[in-house]
C-alpha positions as a Markdown table, in Angstrom:
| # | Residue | x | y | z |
|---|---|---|---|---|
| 1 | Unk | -18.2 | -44.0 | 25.2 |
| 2 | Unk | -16.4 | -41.5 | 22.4 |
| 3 | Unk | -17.6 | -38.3 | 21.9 |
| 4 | Unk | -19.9 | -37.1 | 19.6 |
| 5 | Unk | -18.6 | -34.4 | 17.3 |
| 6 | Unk | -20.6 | -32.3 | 14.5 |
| 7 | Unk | -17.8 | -31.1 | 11.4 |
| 8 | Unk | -19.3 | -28.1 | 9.7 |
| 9 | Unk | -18.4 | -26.9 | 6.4 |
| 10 | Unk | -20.6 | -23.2 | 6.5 |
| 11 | Unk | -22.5 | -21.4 | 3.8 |
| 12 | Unk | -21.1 | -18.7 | 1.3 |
| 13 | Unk | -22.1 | -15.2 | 1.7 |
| 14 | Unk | -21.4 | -13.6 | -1.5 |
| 15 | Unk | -21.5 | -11.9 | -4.9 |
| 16 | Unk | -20.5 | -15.2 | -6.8 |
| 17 | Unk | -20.1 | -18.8 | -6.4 |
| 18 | Unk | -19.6 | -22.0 | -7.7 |
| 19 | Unk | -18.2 | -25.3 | -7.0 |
| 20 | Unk | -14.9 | -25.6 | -9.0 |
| 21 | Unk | -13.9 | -29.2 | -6.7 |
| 22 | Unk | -14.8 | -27.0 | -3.4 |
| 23 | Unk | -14.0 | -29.3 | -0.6 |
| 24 | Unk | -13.5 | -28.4 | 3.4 |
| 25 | Unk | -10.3 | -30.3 | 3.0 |
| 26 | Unk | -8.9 | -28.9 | 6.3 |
| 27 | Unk | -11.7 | -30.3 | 8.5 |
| 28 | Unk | -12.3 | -33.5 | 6.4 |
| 29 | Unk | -8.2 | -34.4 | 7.1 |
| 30 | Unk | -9.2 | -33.4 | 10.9 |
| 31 | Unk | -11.9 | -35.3 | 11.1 |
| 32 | Unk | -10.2 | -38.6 | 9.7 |
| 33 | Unk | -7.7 | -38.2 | 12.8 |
| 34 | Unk | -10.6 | -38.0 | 14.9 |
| 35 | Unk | -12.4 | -40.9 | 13.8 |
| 36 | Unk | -11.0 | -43.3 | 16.6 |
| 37 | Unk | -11.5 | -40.9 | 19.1 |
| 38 | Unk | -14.6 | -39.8 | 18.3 |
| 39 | Unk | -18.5 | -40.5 | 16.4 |
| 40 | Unk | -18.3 | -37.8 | 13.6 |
| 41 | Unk | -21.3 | -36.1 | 12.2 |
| 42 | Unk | -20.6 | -34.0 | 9.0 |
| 43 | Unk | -22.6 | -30.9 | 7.7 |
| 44 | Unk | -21.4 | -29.5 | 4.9 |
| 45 | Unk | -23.6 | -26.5 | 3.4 |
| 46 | Unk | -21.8 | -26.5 | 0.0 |
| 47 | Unk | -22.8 | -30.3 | -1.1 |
| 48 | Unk | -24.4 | -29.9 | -4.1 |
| 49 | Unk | -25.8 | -33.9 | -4.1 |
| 50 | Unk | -27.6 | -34.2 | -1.4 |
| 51 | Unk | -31.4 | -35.1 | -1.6 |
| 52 | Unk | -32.6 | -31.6 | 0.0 |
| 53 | Unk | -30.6 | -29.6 | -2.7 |
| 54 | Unk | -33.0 | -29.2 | -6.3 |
| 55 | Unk | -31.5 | -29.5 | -9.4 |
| 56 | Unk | -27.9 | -30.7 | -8.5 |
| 57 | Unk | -26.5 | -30.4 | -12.2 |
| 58 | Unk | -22.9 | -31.1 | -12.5 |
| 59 | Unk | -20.6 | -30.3 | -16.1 |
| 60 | Unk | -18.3 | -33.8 | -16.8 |
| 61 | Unk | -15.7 | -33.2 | -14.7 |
| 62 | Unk | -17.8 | -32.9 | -11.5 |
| 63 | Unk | -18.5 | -29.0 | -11.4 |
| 64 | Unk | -22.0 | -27.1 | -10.7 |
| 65 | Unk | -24.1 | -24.4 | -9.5 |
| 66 | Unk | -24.7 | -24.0 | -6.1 |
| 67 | Unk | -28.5 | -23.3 | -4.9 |
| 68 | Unk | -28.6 | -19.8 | -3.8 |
| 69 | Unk | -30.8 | -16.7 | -2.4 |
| 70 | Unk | -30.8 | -13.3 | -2.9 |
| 71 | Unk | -30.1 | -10.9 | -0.1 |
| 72 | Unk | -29.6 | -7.5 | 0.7 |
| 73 | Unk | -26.1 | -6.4 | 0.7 |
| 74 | Unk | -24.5 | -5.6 | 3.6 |
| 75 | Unk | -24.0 | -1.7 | 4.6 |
| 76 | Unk | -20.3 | -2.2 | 4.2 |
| 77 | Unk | -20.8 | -3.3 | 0.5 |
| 78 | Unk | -23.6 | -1.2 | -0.7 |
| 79 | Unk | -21.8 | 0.6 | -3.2 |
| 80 | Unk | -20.5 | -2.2 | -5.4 |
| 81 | Unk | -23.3 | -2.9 | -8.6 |
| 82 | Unk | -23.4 | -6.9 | -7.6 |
| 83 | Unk | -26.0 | -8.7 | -6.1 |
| 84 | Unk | -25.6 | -10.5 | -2.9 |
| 85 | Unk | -26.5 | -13.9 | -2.5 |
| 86 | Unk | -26.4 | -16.7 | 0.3 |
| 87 | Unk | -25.1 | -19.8 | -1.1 |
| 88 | Unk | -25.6 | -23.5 | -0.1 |
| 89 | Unk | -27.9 | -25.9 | 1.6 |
| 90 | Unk | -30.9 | -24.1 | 3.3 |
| 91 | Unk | -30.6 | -23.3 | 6.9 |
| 92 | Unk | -33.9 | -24.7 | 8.3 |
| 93 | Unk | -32.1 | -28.4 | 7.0 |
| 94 | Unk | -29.0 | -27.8 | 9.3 |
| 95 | Unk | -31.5 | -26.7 | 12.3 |
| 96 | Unk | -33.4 | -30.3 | 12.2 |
| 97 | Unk | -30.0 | -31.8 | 12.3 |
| 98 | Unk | -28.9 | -30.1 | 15.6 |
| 99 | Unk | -32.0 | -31.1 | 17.1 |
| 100 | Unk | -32.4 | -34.5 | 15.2 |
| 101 | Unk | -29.4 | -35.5 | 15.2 |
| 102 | Unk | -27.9 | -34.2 | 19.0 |
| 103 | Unk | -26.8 | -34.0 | 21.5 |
| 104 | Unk | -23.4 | -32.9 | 20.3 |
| 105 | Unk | -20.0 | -33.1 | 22.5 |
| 106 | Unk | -18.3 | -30.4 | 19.8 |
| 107 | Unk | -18.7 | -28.3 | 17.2 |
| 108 | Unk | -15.7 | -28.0 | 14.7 |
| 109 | Unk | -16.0 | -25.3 | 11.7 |
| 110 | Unk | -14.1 | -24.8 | 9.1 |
| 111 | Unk | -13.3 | -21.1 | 7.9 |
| 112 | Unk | -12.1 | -20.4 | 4.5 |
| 113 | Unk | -11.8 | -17.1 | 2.8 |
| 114 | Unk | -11.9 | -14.4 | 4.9 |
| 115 | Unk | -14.8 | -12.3 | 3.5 |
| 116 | Unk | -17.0 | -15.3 | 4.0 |
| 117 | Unk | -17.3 | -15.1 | 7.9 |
| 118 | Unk | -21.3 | -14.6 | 7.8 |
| 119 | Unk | -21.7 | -17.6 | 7.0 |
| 120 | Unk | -20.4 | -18.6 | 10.0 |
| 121 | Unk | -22.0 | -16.5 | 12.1 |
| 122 | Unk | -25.2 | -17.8 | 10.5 |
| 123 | Unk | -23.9 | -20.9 | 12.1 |
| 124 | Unk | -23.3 | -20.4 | 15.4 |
| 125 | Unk | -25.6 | -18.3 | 15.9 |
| 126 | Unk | -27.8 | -21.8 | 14.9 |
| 127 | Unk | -26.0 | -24.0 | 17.2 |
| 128 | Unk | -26.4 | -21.5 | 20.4 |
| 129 | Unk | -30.2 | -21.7 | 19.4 |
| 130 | Unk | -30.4 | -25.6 | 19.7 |
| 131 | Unk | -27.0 | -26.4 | 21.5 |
| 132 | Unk | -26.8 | -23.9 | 23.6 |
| 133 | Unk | -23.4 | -23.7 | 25.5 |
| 134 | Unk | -22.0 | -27.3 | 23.3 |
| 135 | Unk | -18.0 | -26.3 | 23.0 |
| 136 | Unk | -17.3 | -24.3 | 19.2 |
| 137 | Unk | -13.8 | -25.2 | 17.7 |
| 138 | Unk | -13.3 | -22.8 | 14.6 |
| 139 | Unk | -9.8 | -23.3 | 12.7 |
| 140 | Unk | -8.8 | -22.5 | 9.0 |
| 141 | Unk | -8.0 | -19.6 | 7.0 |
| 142 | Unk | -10.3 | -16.7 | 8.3 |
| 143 | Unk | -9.0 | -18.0 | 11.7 |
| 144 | Unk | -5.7 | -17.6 | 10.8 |
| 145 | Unk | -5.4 | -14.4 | 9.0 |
| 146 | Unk | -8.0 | -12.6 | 11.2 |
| 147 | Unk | -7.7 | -14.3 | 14.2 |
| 148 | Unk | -8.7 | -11.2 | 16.4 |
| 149 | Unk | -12.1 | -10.5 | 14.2 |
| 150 | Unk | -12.7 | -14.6 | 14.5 |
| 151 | Unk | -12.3 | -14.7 | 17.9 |
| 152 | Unk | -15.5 | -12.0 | 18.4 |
| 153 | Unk | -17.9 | -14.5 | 16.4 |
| 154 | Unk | -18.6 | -16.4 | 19.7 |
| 155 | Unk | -16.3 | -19.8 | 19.5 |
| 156 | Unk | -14.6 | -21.8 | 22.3 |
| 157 | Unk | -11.6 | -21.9 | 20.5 |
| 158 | Unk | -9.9 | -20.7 | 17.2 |
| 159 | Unk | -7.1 | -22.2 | 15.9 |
| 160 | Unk | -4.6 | -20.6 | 13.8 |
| 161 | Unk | -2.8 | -22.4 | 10.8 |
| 162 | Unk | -1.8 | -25.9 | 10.9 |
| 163 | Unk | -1.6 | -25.3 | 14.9 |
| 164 | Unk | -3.3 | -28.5 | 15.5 |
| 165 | Unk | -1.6 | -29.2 | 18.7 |
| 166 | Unk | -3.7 | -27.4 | 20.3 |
| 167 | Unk | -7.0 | -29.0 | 19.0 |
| 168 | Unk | -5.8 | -32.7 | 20.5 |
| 169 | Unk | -4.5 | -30.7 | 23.9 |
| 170 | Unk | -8.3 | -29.0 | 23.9 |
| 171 | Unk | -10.0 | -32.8 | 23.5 |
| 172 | Unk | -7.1 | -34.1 | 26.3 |
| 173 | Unk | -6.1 | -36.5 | 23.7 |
| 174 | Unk | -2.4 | -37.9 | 22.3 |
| 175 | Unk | -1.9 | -36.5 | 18.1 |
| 176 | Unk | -3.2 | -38.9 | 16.3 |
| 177 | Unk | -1.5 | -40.5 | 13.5 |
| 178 | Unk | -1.9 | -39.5 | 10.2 |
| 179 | Unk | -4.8 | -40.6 | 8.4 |
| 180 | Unk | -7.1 | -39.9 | 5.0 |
| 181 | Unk | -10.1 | -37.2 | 5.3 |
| 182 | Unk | -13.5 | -37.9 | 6.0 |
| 183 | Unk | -14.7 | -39.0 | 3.1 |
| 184 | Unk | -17.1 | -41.4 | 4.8 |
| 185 | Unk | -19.2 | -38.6 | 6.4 |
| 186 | Unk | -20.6 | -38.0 | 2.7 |
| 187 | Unk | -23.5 | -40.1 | 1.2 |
| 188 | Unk | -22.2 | -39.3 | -1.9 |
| 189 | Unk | -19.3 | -38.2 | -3.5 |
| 190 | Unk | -18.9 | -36.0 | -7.2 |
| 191 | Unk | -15.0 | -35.3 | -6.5 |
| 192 | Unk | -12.4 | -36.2 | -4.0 |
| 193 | Unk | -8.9 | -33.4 | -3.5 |
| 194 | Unk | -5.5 | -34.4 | -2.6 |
| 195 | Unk | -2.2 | -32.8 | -2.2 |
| 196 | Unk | 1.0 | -33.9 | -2.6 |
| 197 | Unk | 2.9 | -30.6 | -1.2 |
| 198 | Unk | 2.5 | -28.7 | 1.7 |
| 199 | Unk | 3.9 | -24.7 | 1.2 |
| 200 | Unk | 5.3 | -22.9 | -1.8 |
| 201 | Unk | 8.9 | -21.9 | -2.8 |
| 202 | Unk | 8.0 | -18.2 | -3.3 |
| 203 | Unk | 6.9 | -15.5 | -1.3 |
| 204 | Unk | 4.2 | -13.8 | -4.0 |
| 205 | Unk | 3.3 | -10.1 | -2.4 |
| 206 | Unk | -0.3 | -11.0 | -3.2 |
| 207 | Unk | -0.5 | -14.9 | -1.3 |
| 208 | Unk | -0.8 | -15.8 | 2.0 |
| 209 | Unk | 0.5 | -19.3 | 1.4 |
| 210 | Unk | 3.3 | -18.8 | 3.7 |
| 211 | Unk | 1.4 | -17.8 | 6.4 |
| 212 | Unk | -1.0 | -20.5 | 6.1 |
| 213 | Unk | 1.2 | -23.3 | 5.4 |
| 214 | Unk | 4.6 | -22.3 | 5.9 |
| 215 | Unk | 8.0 | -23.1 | 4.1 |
| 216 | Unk | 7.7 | -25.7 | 1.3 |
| 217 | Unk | 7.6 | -29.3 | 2.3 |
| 218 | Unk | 6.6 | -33.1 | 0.3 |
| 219 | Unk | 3.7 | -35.1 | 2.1 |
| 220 | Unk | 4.8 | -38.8 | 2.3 |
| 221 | Unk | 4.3 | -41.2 | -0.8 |
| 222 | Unk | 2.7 | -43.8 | 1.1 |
| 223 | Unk | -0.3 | -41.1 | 2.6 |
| 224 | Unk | -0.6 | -39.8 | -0.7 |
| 225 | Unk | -1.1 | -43.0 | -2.0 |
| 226 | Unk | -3.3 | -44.1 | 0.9 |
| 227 | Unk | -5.4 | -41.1 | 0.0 |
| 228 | Unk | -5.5 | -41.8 | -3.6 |
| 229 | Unk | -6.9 | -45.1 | -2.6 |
| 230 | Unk | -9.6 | -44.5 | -0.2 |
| 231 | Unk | -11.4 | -41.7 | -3.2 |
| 232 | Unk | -10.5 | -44.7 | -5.5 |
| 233 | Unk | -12.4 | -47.0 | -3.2 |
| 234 | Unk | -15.7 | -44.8 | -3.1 |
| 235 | Unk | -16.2 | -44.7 | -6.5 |
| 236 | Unk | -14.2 | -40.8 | -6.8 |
| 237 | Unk | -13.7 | -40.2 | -10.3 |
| 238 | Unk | -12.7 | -36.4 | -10.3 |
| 239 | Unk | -10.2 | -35.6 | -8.2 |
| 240 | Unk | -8.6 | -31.8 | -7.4 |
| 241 | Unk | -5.1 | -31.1 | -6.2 |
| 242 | Unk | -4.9 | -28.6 | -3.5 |
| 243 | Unk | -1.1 | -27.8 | -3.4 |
| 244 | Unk | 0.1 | -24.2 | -4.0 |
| 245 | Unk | 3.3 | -25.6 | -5.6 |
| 246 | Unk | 2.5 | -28.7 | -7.2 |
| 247 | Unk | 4.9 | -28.9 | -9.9 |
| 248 | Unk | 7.8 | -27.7 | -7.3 |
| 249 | Unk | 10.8 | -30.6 | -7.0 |
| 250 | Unk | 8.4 | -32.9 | -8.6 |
| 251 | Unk | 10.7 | -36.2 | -8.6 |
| 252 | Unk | 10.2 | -36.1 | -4.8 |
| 253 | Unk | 6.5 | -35.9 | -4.9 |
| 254 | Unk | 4.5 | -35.9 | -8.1 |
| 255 | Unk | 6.4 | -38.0 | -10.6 |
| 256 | Unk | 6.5 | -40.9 | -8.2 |
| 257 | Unk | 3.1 | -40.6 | -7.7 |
| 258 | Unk | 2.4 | -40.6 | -11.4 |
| 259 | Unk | 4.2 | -43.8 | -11.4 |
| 260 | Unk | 2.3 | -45.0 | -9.3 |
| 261 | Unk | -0.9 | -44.2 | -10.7 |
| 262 | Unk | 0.6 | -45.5 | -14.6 |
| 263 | Unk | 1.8 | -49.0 | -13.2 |
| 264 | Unk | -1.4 | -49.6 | -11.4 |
| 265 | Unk | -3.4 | -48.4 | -14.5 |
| 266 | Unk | -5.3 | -46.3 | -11.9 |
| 267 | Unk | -8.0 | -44.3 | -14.4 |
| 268 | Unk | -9.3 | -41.2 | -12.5 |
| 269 | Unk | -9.6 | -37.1 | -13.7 |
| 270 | Unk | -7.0 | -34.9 | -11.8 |
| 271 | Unk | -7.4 | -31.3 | -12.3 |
| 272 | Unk | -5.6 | -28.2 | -11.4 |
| 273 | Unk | -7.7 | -25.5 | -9.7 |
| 274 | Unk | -4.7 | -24.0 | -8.1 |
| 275 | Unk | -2.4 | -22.3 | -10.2 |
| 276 | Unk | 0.3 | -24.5 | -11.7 |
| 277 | Unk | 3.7 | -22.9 | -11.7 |
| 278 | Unk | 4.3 | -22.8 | -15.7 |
| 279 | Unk | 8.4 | -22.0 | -15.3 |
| 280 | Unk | 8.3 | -26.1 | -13.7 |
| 281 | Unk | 6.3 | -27.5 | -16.4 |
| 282 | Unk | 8.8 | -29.8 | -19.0 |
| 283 | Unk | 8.3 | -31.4 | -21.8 |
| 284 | Unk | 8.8 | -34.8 | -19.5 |
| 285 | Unk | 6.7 | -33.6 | -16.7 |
| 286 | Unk | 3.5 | -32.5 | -19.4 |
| 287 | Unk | 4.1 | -36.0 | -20.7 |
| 288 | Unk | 3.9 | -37.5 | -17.2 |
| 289 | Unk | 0.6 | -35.7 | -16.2 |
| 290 | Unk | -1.4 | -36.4 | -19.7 |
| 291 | Unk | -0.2 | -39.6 | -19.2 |
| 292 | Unk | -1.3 | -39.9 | -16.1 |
| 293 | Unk | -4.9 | -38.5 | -15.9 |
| 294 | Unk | -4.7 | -34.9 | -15.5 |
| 295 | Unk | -7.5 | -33.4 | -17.6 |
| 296 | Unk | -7.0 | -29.5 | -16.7 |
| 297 | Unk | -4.3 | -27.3 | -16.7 |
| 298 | Unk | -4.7 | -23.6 | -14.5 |
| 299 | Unk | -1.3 | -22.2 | -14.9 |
| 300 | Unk | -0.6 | -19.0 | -12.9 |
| 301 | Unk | 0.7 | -16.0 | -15.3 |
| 302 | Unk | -1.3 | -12.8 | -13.8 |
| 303 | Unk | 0.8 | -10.4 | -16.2 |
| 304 | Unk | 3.5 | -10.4 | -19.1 |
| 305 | Unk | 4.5 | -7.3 | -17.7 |
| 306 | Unk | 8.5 | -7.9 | -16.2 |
| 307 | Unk | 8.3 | -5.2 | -13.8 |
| 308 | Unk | 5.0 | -6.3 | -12.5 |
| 309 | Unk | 6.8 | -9.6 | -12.1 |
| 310 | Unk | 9.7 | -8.5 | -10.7 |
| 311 | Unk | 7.6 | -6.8 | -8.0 |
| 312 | Unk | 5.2 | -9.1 | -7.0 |
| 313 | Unk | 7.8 | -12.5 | -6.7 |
| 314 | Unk | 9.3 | -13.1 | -9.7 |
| 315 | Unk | 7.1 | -16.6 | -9.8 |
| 316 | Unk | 6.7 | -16.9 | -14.1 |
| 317 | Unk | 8.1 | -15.4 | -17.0 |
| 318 | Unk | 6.4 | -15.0 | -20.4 |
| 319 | Unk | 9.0 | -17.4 | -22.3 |
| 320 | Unk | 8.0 | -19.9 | -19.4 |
| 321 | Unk | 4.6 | -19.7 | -20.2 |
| 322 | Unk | 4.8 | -20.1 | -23.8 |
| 323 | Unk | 7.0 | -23.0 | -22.9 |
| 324 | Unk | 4.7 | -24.6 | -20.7 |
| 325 | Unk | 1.5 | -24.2 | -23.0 |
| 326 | Unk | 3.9 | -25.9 | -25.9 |
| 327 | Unk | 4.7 | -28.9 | -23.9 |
| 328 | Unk | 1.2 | -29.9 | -22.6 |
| 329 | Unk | 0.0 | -29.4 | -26.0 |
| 330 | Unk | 2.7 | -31.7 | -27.4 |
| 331 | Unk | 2.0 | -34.1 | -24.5 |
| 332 | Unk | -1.6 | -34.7 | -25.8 |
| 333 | Unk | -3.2 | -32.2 | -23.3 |
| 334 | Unk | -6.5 | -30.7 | -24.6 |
| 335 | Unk | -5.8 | -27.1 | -25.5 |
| 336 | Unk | -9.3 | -26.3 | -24.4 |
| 337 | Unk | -8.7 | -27.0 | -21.0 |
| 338 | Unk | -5.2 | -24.9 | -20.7 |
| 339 | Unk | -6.2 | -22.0 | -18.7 |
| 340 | Unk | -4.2 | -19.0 | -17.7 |
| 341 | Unk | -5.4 | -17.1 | -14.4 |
| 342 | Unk | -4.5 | -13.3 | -14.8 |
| 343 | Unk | -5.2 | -11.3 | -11.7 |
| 344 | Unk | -7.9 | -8.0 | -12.5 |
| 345 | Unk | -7.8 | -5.5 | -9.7 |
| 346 | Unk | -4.3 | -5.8 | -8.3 |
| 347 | Unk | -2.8 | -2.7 | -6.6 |
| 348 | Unk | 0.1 | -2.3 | -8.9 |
| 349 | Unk | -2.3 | -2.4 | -12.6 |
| 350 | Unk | -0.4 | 0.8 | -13.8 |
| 351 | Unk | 2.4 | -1.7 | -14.8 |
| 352 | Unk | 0.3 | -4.6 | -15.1 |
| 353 | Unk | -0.5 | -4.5 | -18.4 |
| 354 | Unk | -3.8 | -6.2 | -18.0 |
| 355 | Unk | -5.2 | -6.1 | -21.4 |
| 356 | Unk | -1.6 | -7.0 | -23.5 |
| 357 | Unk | -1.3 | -10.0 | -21.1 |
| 358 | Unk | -4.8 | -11.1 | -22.2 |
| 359 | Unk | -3.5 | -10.7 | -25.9 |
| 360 | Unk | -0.7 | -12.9 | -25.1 |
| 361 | Unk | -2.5 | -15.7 | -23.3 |
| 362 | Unk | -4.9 | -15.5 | -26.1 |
| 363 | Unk | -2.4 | -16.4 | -29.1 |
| 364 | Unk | -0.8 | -18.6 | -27.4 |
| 365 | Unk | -4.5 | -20.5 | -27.6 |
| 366 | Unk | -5.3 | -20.5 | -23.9 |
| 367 | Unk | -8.2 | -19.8 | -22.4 |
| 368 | Unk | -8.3 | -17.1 | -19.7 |
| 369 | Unk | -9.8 | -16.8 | -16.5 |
| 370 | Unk | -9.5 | -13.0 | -14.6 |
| 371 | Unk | -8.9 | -13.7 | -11.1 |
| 372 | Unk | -10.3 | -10.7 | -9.0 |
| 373 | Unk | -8.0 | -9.4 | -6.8 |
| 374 | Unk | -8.3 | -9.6 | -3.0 |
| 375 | Unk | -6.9 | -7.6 | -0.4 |
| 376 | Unk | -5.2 | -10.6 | 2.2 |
| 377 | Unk | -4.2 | -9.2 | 5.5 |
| 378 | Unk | -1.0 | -10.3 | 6.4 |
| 379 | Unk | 0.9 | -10.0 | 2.6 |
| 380 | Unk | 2.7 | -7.2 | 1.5 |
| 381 | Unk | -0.1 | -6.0 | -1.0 |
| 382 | Unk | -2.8 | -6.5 | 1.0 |
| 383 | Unk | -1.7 | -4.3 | 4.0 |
| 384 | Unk | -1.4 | -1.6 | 1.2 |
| 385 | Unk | -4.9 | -1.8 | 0.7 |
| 386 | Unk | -5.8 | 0.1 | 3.8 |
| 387 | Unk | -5.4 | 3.2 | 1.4 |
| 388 | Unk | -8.3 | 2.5 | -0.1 |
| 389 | Unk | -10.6 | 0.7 | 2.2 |
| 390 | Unk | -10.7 | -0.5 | 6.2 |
| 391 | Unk | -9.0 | -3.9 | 5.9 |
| 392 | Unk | -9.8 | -4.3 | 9.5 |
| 393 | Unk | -13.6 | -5.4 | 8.1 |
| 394 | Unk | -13.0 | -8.2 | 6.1 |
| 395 | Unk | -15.9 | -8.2 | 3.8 |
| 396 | Unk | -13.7 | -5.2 | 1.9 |
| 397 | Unk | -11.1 | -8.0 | 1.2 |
| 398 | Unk | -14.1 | -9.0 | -1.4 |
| 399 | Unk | -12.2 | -9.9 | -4.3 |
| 400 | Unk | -15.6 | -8.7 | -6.3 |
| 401 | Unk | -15.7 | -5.5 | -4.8 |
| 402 | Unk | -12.3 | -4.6 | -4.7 |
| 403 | Unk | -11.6 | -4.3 | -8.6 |
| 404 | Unk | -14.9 | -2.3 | -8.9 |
| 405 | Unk | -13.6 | -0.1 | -6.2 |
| 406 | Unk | -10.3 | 0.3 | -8.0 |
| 407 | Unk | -11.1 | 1.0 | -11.7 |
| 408 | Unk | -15.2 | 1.5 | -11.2 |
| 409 | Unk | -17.6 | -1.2 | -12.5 |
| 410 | Unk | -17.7 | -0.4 | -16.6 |
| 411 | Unk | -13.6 | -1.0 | -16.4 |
| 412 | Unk | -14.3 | -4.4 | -14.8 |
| 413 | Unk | -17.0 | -4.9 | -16.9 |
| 414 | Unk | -14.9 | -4.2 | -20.0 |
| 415 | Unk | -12.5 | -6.6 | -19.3 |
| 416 | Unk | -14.7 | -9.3 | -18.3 |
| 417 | Unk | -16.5 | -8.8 | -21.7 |
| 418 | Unk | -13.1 | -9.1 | -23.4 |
| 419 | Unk | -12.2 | -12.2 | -21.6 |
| 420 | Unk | -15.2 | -13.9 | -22.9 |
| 421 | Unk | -15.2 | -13.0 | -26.5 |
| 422 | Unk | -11.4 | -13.9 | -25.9 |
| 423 | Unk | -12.3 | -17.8 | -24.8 |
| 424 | Unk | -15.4 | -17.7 | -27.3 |
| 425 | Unk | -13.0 | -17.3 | -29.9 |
| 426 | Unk | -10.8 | -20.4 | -28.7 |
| 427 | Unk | -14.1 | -22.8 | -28.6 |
């Protein structure tokens, strides 16, 4: 008889949230290993189209508000002017599972940014109610980049990185063979995400994608593919790319997927929420990814500043930029949905030049979206931040409260106000 194993995406504690094609992509491509070894159950807090969350609204391409509460803030984070709020499904619905739906062999949870961790202590403090002593497996990026602070919240194991070794060793079973995510464990589906890429090229002093994923590497074309097919085949319409370096070496990876997609007239929204790397966008590559379905276009340029550049990883020049916005808008790309993120809050804003690189994005015609700055353990700029606040609790890596505690709420505030008119401007 296989085991019976409950996948838990957990619930957001934070300022802000909202679903911009938020998938548990780590424990969905888990769980589709697991699926001849094992009956899957899948919780996930954050899905928005479920019958037990009220007014599931979603914009055309598949994004929406999450149903939330208001809380009181933590101690740790009483002095930032936010309101703190619990996103997601309501608790008392993941409580009648446990007990409706058990007895449970496992428990695997996924952990994403690291500030988020109440939410899953909210969990397990849940399944030790019902479950009592049922094995906790907790993997993912919290587990990775805080691995001593994760391994206080009361799991059996945590699982750093991509270290999945261990995770077949734990359920005494051979790695399984690659397969697609668990899609199936959803009864219904508003987007699907894929990557193509494993890694990035660079070595940004802000990202922690090297010590999540490691040195750059292409997935094989045939699993990509395989992927592709199995959204295609639930009726997946938008679907996200997760890859840090998507545009990186793309004739091994995402111009023979393109192809793929063209010749088999494959009609489905791709979109971008990870920043694209602009200095790798051609004129043939922008005409490739209109051509191909990509509807939106988040390109990475967090300051015109050279020195800022320079510092940080050298990862985009201005010229590159303008380049980049030129060919997708000569490809056909909708200039509305040409995005630059621009980091607010960073350690190094005395050379930043925050508000001329807003200009800039701005007449080149692209929208902007300010990226708040948060401190990552582990990266260069983030173990810098212990001069202004105790990395060691990681609801100060906050990217809201960080910023605020760095220039003080009405220089936030002014930016963010300038950033809107900026985009209201642009239409």
């Amino acid at each position: 008889m296989k085991p019976r194993i409950l996948l838990v995406n957990p619930p957001i504690y934070d300022f802000a949230a909202y679903d911009f094609w938020l998938k548990p992509y780590g424990l969905l491509r888990v769980g589709g290993r697991l699926t001849r070894h094992a009956e899957l159950v899948l919780f996930d807090f954050m899905d928005r189209l479920v019958s037990d969350v009220p007014d599931p609204r979603s914009d055309s391409y598949g994004r929406g508000r999450f149903p939330e509460q208001r809380l009181a803030k933590p101690s740790s984070l009483r002095d930032i002017p936010r309101y703190w709020r619990r996103f997601g499904r309501n608790r008392d619905v993941f409580q009648t599972v446990l007990r409706e739906q058990g007895p449970f062999d496992a428990v695997l949870i996924q952990t994403t940014l690291t500030y988020w961790y109440p939410g899953i202590v909210e969990v397990i403090e849940n399944i030790r109610a019902i479950c009592g002593s049922v094995p906790i497996v907790m993997g993912g990026v919290y587990a990775t980049l805080c691995p001593d602070h994760a391994a206080g919240l009361g799991a059996d194991l945590v699982i750093q990185a991509n270290r999945t070794a261990a995770l077949w060793d734990w359920f005494g079973i051979p790695e399984p063979p690659p397969a697609p995510p668990f899609w199936q464990g959803y009864d219904r589906l508003g987007c699907g995400v894929i990557t193509l890429t494993k890694g990035c090229p660079f070595s940004c002093s802000y990202c922690a994608s090297e010590l999540l994923c490691g040195s750059f590497k292409t997935r094989p074309l045939e699993d990509c593919i395989r992927d592709l097919n199995q959204m295609i085949a639930l009726g997946i319409q938008d679907i996200a790319f997760y890859d840090d370096a998507l545009l990186y070496k793309p004739e091994q990876a995402l111009i023979p997927f393109l192809h793929y997609v063209i010749d088999h007239k494959i009609h489905v929204r791709f979109h971008t929420p990870n920043a694209l790397h602009g200095r790798f966008l051609s004129a043939e590559l922008a005409q490739w990814m209109v051509r191909g379905g990509f509807k939106t276009f988040y390109l990475g340029y967090e300051s015109r500043s050279e020195q800022w550049q320079q510092v940080t990883g050298d990862k985009v020049r201005t010229d590159e930029i303008a380049g980049a916005v030129e060919h997708l808008r000569s490809a056909g790309a909708d200039p509305h949905n040409i995005v630059a993120y621009q980091i607010i809050g960073h350690p190094d804003s005395d050379i930043q030049q925050i508000e001329a690189s807003m200009h800039f994005a701005h007449h080149l015609g692209m929208r902007i979206m300010l990226a708040d700055f948060s401190p990552i353990p582990g990266t260069p700029d983030g173990d810098r931040c212990n001069t202004w606040i105790d990395m060691s609790e990681p609801l100060n890596h906050n990217k809201t409260a960080f910023p605020i505690r760095l220039f003080g709420a009405d220089t936030v505030n002014r930016f963010k106000d300038l950033c809107r008119k900026m985009n209201a401007s642009i239409g």
